[in-house]
C-alpha positions in Angstrom: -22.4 -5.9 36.4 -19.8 -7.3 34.1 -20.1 -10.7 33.0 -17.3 -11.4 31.7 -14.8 -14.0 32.8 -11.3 -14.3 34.3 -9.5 -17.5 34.6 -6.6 -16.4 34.3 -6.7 -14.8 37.2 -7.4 -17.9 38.9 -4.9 -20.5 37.6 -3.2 -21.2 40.8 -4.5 -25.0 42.0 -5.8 -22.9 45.5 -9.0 -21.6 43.5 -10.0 -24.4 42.0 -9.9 -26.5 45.6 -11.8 -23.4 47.0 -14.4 -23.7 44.8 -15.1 -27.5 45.3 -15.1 -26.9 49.1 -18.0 -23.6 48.7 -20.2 -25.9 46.3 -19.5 -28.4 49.3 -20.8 -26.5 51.4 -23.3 -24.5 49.2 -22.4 -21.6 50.0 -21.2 -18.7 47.7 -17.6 -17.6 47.5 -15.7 -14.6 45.9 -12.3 -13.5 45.3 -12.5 -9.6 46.0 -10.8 -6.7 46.5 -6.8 -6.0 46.0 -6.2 -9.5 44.7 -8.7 -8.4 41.5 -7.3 -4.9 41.3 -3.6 -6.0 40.9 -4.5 -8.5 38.5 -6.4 -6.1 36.5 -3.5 -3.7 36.3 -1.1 -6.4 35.4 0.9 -5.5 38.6 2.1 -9.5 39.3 0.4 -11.8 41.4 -1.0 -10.8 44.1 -0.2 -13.2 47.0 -2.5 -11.9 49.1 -5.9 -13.4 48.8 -9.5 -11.9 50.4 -12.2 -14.4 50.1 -15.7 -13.3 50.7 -18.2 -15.9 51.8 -22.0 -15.4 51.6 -22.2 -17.3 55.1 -19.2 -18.4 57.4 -15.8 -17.3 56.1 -14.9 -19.4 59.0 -16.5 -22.6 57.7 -14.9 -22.6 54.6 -11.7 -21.8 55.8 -11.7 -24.6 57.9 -13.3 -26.7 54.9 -10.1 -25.7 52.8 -7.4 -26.7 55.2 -9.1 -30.0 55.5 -8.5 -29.9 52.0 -5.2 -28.8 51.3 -2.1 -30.6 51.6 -0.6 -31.0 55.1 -4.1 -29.1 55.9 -2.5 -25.8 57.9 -3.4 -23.9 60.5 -6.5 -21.8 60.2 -6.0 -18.7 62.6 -9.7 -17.6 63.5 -10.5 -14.3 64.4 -13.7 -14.6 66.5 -14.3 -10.9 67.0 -14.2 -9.9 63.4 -16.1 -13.5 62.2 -12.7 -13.6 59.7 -10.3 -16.4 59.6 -6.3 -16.7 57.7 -4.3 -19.6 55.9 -0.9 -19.4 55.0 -0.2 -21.5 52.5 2.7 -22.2 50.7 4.0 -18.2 49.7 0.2 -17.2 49.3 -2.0 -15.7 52.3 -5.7 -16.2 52.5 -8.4 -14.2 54.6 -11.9 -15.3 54.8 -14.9 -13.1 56.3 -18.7 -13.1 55.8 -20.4 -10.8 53.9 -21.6 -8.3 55.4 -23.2 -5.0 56.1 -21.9 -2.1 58.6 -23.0 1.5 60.2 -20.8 3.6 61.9 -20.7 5.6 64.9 -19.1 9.5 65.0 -16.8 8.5 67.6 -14.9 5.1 66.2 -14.2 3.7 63.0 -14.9 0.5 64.1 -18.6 -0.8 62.7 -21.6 -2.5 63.7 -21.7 -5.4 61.7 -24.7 -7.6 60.6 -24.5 -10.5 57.8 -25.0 -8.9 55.0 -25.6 -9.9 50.3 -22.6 -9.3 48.3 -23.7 -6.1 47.3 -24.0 -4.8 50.8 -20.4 -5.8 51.5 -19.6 -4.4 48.4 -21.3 -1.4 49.7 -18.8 -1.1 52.3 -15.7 -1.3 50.5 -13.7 2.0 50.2 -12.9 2.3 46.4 -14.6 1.0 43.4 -11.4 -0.1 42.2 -11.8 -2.4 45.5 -14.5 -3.4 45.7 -14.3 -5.7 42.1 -14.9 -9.5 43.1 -14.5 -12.7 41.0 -16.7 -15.4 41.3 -15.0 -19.1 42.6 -18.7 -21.1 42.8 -18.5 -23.7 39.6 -21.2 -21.9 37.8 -19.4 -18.7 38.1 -16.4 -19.2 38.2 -14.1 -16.5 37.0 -16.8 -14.4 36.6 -16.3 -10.7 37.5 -19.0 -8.6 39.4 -18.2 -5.2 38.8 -21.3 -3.3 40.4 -19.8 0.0 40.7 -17.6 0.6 36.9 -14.6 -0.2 38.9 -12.8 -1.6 35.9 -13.8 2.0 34.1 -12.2 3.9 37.4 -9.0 1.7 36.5 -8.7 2.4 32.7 -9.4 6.1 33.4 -6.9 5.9 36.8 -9.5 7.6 39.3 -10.2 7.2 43.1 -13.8 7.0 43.4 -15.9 5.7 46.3 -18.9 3.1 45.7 -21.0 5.4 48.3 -21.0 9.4 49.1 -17.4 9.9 49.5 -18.8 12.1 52.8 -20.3 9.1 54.2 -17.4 6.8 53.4 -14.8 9.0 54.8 -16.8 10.3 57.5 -17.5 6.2 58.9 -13.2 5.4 58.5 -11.4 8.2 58.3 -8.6 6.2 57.3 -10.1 6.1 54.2 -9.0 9.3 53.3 -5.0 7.9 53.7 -6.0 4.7 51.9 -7.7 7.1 48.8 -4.2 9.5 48.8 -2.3 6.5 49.3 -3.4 4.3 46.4 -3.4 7.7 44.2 0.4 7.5 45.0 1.3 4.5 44.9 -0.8 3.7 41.5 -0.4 7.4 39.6 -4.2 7.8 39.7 -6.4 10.8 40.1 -9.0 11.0 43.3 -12.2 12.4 42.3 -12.9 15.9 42.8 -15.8 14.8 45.1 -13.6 12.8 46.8 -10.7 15.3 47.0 -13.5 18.0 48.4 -15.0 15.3 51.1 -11.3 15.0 52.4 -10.6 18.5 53.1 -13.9 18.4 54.5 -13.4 15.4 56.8 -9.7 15.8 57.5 -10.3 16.5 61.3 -12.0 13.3 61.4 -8.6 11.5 61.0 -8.0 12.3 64.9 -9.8 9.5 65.8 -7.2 7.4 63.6 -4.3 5.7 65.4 -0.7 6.8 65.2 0.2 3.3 63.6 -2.5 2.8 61.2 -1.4 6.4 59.8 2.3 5.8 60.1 1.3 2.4 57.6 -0.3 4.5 55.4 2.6 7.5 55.3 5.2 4.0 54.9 3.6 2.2 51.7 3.3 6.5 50.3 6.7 6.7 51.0 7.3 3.2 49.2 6.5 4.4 45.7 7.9 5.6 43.1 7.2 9.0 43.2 6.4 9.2 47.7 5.6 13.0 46.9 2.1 12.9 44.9 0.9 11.8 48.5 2.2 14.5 50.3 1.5 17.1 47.7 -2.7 15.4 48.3 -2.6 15.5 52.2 -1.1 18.9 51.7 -4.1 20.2 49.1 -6.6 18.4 51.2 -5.2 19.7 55.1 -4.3 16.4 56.3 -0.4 16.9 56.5 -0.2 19.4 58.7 -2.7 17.4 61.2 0.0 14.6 60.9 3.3 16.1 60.4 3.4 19.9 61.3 7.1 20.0 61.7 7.2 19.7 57.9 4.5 22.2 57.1 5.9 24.6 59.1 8.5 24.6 56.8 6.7 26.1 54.0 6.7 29.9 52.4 9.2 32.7 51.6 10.2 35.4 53.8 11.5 38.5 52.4 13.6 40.5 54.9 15.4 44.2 53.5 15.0 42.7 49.2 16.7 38.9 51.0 14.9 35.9 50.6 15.3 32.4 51.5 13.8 29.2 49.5 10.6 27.7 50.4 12.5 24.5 52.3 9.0 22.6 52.3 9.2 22.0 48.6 12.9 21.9 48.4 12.4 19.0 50.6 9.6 16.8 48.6 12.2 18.1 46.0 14.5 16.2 47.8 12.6 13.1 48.6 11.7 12.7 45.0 15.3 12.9 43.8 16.3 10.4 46.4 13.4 7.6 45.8 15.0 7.6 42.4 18.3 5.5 43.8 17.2 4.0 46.8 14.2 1.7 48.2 15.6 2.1 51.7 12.4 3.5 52.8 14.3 4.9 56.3 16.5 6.7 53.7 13.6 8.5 52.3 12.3 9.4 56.0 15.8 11.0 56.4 15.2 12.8 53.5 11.8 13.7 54.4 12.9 15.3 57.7 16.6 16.6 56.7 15.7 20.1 57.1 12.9 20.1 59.8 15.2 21.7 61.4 15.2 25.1 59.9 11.6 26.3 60.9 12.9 26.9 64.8 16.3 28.2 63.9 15.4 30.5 60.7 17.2 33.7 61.6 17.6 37.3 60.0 21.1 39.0 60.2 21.5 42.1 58.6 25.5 40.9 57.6 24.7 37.7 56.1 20.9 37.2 55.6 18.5 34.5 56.6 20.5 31.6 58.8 19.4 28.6 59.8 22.4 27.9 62.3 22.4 24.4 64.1 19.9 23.2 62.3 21.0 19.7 61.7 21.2 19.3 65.1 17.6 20.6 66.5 16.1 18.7 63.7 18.0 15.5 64.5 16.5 16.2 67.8 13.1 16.3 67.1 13.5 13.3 65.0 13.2 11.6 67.9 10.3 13.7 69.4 8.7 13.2 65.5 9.0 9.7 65.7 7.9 9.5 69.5 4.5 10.8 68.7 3.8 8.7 65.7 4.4 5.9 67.4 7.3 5.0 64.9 10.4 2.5 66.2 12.6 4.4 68.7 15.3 1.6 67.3 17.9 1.0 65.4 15.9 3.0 62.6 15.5 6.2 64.5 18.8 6.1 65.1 19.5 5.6 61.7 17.6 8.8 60.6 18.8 10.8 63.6 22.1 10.2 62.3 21.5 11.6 58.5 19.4 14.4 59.5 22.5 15.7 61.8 25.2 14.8 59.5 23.4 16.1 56.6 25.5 19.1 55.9 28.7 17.4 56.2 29.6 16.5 52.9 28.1 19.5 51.4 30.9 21.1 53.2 33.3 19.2 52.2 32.1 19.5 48.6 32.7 23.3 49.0 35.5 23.6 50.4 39.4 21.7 49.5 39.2 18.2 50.3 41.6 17.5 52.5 41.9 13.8 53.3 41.2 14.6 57.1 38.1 15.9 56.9 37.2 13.0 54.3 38.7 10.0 57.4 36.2 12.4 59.9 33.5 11.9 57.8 33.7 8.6 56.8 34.6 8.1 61.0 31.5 9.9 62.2 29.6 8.4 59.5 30.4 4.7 59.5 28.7 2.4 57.9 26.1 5.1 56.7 28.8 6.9 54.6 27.4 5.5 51.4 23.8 6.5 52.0 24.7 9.7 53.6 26.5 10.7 50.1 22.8 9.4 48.0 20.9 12.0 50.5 23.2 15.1 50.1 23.3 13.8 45.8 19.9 14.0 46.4 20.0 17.5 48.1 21.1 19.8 44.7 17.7 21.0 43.5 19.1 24.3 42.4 17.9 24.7 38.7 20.8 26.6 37.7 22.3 24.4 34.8 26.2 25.1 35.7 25.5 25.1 39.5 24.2 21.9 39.6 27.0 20.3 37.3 29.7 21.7 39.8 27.6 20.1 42.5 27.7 16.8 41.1 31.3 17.3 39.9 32.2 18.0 43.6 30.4 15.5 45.1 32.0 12.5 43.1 35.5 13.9 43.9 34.7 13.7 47.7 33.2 10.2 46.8 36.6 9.3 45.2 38.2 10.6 48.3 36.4 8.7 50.2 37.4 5.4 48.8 41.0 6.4 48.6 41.1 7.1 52.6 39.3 4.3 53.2 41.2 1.8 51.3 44.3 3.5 52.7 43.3 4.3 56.5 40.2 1.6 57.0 38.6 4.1 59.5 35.1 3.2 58.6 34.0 1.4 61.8 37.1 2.3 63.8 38.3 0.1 66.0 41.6 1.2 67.9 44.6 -1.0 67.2 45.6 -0.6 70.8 43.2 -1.9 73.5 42.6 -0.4 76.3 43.6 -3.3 78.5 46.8 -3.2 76.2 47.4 0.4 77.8 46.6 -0.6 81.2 49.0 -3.5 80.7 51.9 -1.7 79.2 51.9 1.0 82.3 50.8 -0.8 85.0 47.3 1.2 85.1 44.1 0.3 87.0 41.3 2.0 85.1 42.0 5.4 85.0 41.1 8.6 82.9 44.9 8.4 81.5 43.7 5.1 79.3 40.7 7.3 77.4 43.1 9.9 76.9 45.8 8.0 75.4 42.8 6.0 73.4 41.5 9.4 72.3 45.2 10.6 71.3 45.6 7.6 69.1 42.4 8.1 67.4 42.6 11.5 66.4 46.3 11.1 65.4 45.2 8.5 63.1 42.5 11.0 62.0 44.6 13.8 60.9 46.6 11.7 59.0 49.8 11.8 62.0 50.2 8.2 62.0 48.8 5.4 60.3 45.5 3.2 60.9 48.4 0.0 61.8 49.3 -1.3 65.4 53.2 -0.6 65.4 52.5 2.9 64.7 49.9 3.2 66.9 51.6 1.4 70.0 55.0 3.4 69.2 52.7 6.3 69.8 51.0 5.2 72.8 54.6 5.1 74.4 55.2 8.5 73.4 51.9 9.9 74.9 52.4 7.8 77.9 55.4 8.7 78.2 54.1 13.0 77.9 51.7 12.0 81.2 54.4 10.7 83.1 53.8 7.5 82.5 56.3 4.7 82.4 56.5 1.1 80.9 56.4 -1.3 83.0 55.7 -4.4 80.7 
């Protein structure tokens, strides 16, 4: 047990009022878990706050808000004995100390009132389970029972108890361990690595949204791929997300291969996290090729094809998302949307440019044009030097295009410049198919470049087509 102290890490007013209200009510209080961690690592200031109580977390929370300015609310959670402040930007949790034992079938624990060592028994990770005293004699203080501050200088994931037994009891543990290894650059322990392959089935009994949580902040760092490169080592990823997996290894077909797309695509999600933070950006990236497992195809002409691809894996996107529990909203869409437009530019980047194809894409893509562009950027893993220069060379001159057309033609977020209730107006028309026609006409002549993105052109045209279905003016 370390004794040494840590004021600094209790500067804000909040402790200092926290510790006068546990001496009030003589009981002992302890700053513990992410709150000490962060601050150890110099990662900011943490804002959220865990407060262990050896008694009521309850009490004292209610004993604080008495205290504190414009006293706020104290939510109490009577199940779980825990209790939560907001105040000001910071978020405060109080629960008992406590002891638990597991069941095989549920993660959730029998609890009994427990010492602070027995809660920080229970903690998942060393690195978690460091605690800093807020009691007036000692204050600051850091109780470190487990080397938790060693597992942080040597950046390891290593469990206070058997890493069997603490994966075993939460299963979710296992995410939490990869997780943190991601998000922080550390090593899990080889004992801990071993106990997750061990216990990976265990994570069945795991809810889609408490996984999906875990995958998100994984897929928040800086580098989302440590974490799926460790539930890949350990077994969990294909027990999570098999349409990715099934992705992986090289077939070899008459001396023709094709690449192995599963690491193409952390490839992928790597290169990507490097200019964005949208984290539905990096799904998009994630899935982009999920597609190719069900279409792979062997033709003795042209070798391996993966033909429709975009499309089936914008499909199962949805069926992907659907089992997870994930938001069929806005945000699926969203990824839908990249996965099945993902080839697009490539395409164009291939081929001549022709400012056509550039209004269809930037049409089709809309608003998403911009972050469509980052993913197929982020799509050139090729390691061949001049390859992936001419890549890049192409894909800024399609970018160029793209702001040429768009500054000329303004077809991003098309809207026609002739209603239909213009059309109806102008020949007399109830509604009819001959108003989605003309619409449709006006579109894609603005499209290929036959008539300009402006109302007089497009309403002199209107006539004219009109006037081709027998139409007549009649106002």
């Amino acid at each position: 047990m370390s004794q040494e102290r840590h004021l600094e890490a209790l500067t804000h007013p909040i402790f200092k009022t926290l510790s006068k209200c546990a001496d009030a009510l003589d009981c002992e209080a302890y700053v513990i878990g992410g709150f000490v961690r962060d601050y150890l690592l110099n990662r900011g200031t943490p804002k959220d706050i865990d407060v262990v109580v050896l008694g009521s977390g309850i009490a004292l929370a209610e004993k604080l808000s008495e205290a504190l300015a414009n006293q706020p609310e104290v939510t109490v959670f009577k199940n779980y004995g825990t209790a939560m402040i907001k105040y000001q930007d910071l978020v405060l949790e109080f629960v008992g100390a406590r002891k638990e034992s597991y069941t095989r079938d549920s993660r959730n624990p029998v609890v009994e009132n427990g010492s602070l060592e027995d809660d920080q028994n229970r903690r998942d990770f060393t690195i978690n389970a460091l605690a800093l005293g807020l009691n007036k004699e000692n204050f600051g203080i850091l109780v470190d029972p487990f080397e938790g501050v060693k597992a942080l200088e040597e950046k390891r994931i290593i469990t206070p108890l058997s890493p069997g037994v603490t994966f075993s009891d939460d299963p979710l543990r296992m995410l939490r361990a990869i997780r943190f290894a991601s998000q922080l650059n550390f090593i899990i322990a080889p004992e801990a690595l071993e106990a997750i392959t061990a216990h990976k089935d265990r994570i069945s009994i795991i809810s889609n949204e408490r996984i999906v949580d875990e995958i998100n902040k994984m897929m928040a760092s800086d580098t989302p791929t440590l974490g799926f490169e460790l539930m890949h080592k350990t077994g969990l990823l294909p027990l999570i997300l098999p349409e990715l997996t099934a992705l992986q290894g090289i077939e070899e077909i008459e001396g023709q291969k094709h690449k192995d797309n599963f690491w193409h695509t952390l490839e992928v999600v790597d290169n990507i996290s490097k200019n964005t933070e949208n984290i539905w950006l990096r799904w998009a990236a994630l899935l982009h090729d999920i597609g190719k497992a069900p279409t792979k195809r062997f033709d003795k002409k042209v070798g391996w094809t993966f033909h429709g691809h975009e499309f089936v894996g914008s499909k199962m996107v949805y069926k992907l998302f659907k089992r997870l529990h994930m938001p069929l909203n806005e945000k699926m869409k969203y990824v839908q949307k990249l996965v099945l437009m993902s080839s697009r530019p490539i395409v164009l980047a291939e081929d001549y440019v022709t400012d056509a194809a550039v209004r269809r894409l930037v049409f089709d893509a809309g608003e998403h044009v911009e972050d469509l562009m980052t993913l197929c950027e982020a799509d050139i893993t090729t390691k061949n030097p001049y390859k992936k220069k001419k890549y890049k060379n192409n894909f800024k001159i399609v970018r160029q295009k793209i702001e040429e057309v768009e500054a000329r033609d303004h077809v991003r977020n098309f809207q026609p410049p002739v209603s239909g209730e213009e059309i109806m107006n102008t020949f007399g028309l109830k509604p009819s198919k001959e108003i989605g026609m003309i619409k449709e006409a006006i579109k894609e002549a603005i499209l290929e470049g036959d008539i300009p993105n402006d109302y007089q052109a497009a309403y002199t045209f209107m006539l004219a087509k009109g006037k081709s279905l027998g139409l007549t003016k009649t106002a």
